[in-house]
TORROZA-899227 format. One record per residue (C-alpha): residue number from 0; x, y, z. Coordinates in pm, whole numbers. Example, Ala and Ser with C-alpha at 12.3 -4.5 7.8 and 13.67 -1.06 7.14 Angstrom:
residues 2
- 0_1230_-450_780 .
- 1_1367_-106_714 .
***
This chain:
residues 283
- 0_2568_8486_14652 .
- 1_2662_8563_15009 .
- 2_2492_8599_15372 .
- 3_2624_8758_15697 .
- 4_2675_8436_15876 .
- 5_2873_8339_15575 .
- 6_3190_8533_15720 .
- 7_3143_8526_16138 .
- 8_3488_8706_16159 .
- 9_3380_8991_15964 .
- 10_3216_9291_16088 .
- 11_2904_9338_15893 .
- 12_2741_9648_15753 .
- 13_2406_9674_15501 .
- 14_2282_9980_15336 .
- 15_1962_10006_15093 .
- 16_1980_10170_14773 .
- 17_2002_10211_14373 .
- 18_1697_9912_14399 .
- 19_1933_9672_14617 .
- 20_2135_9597_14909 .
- 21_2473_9714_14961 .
- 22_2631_9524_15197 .
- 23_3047_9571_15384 .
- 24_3251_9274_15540 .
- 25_3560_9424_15708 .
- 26_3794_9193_15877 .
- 27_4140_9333_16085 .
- 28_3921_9682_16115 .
- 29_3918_9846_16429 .
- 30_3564_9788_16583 .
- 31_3551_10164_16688 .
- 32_3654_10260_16373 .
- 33_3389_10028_16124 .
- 34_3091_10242_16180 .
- 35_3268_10540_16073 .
- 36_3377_10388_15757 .
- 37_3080_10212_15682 .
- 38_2890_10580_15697 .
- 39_3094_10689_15453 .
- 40_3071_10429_15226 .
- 41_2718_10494_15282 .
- 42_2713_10871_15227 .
- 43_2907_10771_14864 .
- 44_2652_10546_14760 .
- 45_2379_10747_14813 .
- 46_2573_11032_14636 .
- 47_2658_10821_14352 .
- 48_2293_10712_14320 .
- 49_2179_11048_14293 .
- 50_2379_11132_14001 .
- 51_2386_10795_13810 .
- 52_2030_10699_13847 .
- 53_1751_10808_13594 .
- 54_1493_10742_13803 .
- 55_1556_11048_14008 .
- 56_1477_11397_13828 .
- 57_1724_11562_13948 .
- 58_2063_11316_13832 .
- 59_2307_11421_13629 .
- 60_2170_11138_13395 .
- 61_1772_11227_13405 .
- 62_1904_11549_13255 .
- 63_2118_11407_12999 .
- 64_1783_11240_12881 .
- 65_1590_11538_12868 .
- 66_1860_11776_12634 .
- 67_1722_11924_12352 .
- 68_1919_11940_12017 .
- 69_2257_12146_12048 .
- 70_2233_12171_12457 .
- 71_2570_12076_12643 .
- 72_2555_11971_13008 .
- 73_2851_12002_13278 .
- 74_2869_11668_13499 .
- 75_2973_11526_13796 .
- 76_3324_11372_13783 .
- 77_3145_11059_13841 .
- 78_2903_11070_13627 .
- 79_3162_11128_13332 .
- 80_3372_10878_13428 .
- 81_3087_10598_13394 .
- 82_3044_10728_13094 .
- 83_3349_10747_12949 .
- 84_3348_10339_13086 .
- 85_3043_10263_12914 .
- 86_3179_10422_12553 .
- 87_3495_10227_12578 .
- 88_3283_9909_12677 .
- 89_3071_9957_12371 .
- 90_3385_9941_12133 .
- 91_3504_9683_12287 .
- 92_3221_9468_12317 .
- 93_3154_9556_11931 .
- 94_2848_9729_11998 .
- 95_2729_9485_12248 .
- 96_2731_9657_12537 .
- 97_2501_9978_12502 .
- 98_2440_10222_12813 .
- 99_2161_10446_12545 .
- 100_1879_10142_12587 .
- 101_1666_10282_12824 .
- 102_1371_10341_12590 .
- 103_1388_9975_12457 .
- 104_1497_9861_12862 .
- 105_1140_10012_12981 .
- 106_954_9906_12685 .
- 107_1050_9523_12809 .
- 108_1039_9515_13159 .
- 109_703_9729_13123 .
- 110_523_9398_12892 .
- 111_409_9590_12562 .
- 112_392_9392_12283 .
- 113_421_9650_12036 .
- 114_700_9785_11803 .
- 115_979_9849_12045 .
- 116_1078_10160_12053 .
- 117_1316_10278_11755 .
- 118_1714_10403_11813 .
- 119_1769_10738_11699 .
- 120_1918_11048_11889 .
- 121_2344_11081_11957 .
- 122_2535_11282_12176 .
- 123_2887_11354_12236 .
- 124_3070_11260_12551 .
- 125_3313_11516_12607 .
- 126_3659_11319_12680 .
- 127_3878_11608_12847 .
- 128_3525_11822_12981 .
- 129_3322_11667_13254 .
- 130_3043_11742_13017 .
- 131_2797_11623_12771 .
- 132_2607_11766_12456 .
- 133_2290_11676_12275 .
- 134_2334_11650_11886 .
- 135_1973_11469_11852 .
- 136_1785_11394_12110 .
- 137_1620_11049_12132 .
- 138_1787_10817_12328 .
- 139_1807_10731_12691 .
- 140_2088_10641_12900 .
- 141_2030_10449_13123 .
- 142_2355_10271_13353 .
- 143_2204_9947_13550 .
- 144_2452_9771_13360 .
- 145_2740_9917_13495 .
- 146_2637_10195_13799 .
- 147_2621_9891_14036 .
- 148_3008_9779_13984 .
- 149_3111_10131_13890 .
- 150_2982_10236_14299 .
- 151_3187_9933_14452 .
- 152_3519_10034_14266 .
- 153_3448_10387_14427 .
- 154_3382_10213_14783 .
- 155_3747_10041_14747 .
- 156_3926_10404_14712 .
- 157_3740_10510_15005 .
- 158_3867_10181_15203 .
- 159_4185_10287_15065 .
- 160_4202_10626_15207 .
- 161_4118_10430_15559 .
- 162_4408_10195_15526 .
- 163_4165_9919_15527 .
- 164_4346_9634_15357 .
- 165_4101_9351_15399 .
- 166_3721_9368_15250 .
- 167_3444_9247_15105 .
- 168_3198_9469_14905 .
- 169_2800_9403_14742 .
- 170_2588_9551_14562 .
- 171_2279_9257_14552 .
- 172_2354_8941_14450 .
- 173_2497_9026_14093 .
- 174_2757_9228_14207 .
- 175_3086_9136_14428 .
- 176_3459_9358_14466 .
- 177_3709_9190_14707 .
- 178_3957_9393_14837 .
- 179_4315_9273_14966 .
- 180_4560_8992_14921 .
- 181_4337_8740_15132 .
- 182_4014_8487_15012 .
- 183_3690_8593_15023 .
- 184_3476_8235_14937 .
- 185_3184_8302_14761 .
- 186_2922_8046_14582 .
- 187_2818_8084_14201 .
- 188_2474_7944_14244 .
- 189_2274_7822_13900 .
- 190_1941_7662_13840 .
- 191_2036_7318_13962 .
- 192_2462_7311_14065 .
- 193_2653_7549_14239 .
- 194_3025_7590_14233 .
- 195_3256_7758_14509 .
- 196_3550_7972_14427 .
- 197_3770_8256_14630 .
- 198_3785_8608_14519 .
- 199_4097_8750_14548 .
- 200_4159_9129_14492 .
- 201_3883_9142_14213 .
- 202_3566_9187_14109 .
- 203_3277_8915_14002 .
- 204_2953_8980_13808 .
- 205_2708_8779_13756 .
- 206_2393_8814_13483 .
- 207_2103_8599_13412 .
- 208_1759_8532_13379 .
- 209_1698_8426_13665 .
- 210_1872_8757_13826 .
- 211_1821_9042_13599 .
- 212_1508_8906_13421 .
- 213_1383_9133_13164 .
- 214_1639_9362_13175 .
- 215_1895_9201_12940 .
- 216_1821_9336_12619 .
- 217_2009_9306_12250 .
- 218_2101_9668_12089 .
- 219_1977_9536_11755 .
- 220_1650_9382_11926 .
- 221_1505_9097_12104 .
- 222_1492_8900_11779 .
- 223_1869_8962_11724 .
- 224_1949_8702_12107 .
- 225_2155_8409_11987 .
- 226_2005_8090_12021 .
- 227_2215_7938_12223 .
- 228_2294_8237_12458 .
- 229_2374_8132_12838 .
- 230_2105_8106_13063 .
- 231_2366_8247_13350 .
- 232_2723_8467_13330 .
- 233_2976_8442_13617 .
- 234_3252_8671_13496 .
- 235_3576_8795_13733 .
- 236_3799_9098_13661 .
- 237_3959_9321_13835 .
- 238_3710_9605_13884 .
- 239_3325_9583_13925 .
- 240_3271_9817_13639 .
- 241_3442_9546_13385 .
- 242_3278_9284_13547 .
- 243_2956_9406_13480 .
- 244_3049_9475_13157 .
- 245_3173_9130_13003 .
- 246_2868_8973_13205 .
- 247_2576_9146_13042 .
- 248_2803_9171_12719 .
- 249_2843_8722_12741 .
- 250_2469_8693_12792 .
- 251_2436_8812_12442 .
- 252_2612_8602_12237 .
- 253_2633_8237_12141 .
- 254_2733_7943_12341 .
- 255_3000_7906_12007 .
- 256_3103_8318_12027 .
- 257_3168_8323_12404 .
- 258_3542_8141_12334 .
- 259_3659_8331_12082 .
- 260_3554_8677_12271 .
- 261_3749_8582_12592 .
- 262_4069_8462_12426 .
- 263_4098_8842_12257 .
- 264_4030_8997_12629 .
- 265_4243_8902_12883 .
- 266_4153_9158_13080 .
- 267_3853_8889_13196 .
- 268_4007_8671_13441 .
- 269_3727_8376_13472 .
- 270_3389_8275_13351 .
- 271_3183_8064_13418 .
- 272_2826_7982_13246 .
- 273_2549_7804_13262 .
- 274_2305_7612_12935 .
- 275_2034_7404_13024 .
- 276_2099_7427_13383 .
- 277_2477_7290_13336 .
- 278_2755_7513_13475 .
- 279_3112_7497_13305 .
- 280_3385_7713_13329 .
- 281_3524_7855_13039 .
- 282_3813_8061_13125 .
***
């Protein structure tokens, strides 16, 4: 959605991990002082990465994953706290938005066309105990859907700490958290139209086909995706984490649905979405 020329009177800093690019625009930042802050943001990422991610054996969530029946498992504060996110998000999204698909996640983006992989397994999410514990095991968690947005919302305390006041966060192109009272223009770009708008002191998400590919998939399974689903999700909020949310949890329901869901969250400040390579905004 962005580039480094995009903002010439930003200092610009990149970073690779979790899969993607994280990239930092700082503007009013002492030049002496960027690097500094930009290795720290750094040093969280890659922190937050190796807890969150359950690609790497030794994360607090790889471990989850491999509990055996009646195990409980102290966590990172971070960790829990993306956890506790991603329960809340899956009441509110009526069951939409599911951080236990990792099974069924693989199965797609791997190509087998057998039976997809069945649901069973639960555990319990301690809510006052950075900890979790293994009633059946079965499921995987897996947080792509939210780890992304959850990492730039912990980047914006750091910039806090600094008394930085004016920034722009990325993680890829799905994933954008302005910081501060000034705009940050950024372009929502679709199969065929694009549309311009300023972020403000929030967050924007943005899902798709054409972005996330195979790894949108329904809880109930691949036979349960609306028929007229969006091709392409803009959503704003004011956190990464919620943006993520509402924009995988949009792709998944129907062109008619999408209304009725926004109007009973305001907490979603914009969205935009694309069918048959039109773009409208809905909120």
């Amino acid at each position: 959605m962005n580039n480094p020329s995009q903002f010439p009177e930003a200092l610009h800093f990149s970073h690779e991990a979790m899969n993607t690019t994280f990239e930092l625009w700082f503007r009013g930042v002492d030049p002496g002082d960027a690097p500094g802050i930009a290795r720290e943001c750094y040093e969280k990422i890659d922190l937050i990465e190796g807890r969150l991610s359950r690609f790497i054996d030794t994360s607090d969530i790889s471990r989850i994953n491999q509990l055996s029946a009646g195990e409980t498992l102290y966590i990172s504060q971070e960790c829990h706290e993306c956890l506790l996110l991603g329960l809340e998000a899956h009441t509110l999204s009526c069951g939409l938005f599911d951080i236990t698909l990792g099974t069924r996640i693989q199965h797609l983006k791997s190509g087998d066309e057998n039976t997809i992989p069945p649901l069973t397994g639960r555990w319990i999410i301690h809510p006052d105990v950075p900890a979790v514990t293994c009633v059946d095991p079965g499921r995987e968690l897996d947080l792509g859907g939210i780890g992304k947005g959850f990492t730039l919302d912990q980047l914006r305390n750091l910039l806090i700490d600094w008394e930085v006041d004016d920034a722009l966060l990325a993680a890829g192109a799905s994933s954008l958290l302005a910081h501060g009272p000034t705009n940050w223009p950024v372009e929502l770009a679709g199969s065929n139209q694009s549309q311009r708008i300023n972020l403000t002191n929030q967050a924007l998400s943005a899902s798709g086909t054409i972005i996330q590919g195979s790894h949108i998939v329904h809880p109930a399974g691949q036979d349960a995706m609306p028929d007229h689903a969006p091709s392409h999700v803009w959503v704003t909020a004011a956190t990464a984490a919620l943006a993520e949310i509402w924009s995988t949890t949009l792709m998944l329901m129907s062109q008619e649905e999408i209304p009725d869901f926004i109007a009973e969250n305001p907490e979603i400040i914009s969205v935009h979405a694309e069918y048959e390579g039109h773009m409208e905004k809905i909120r």
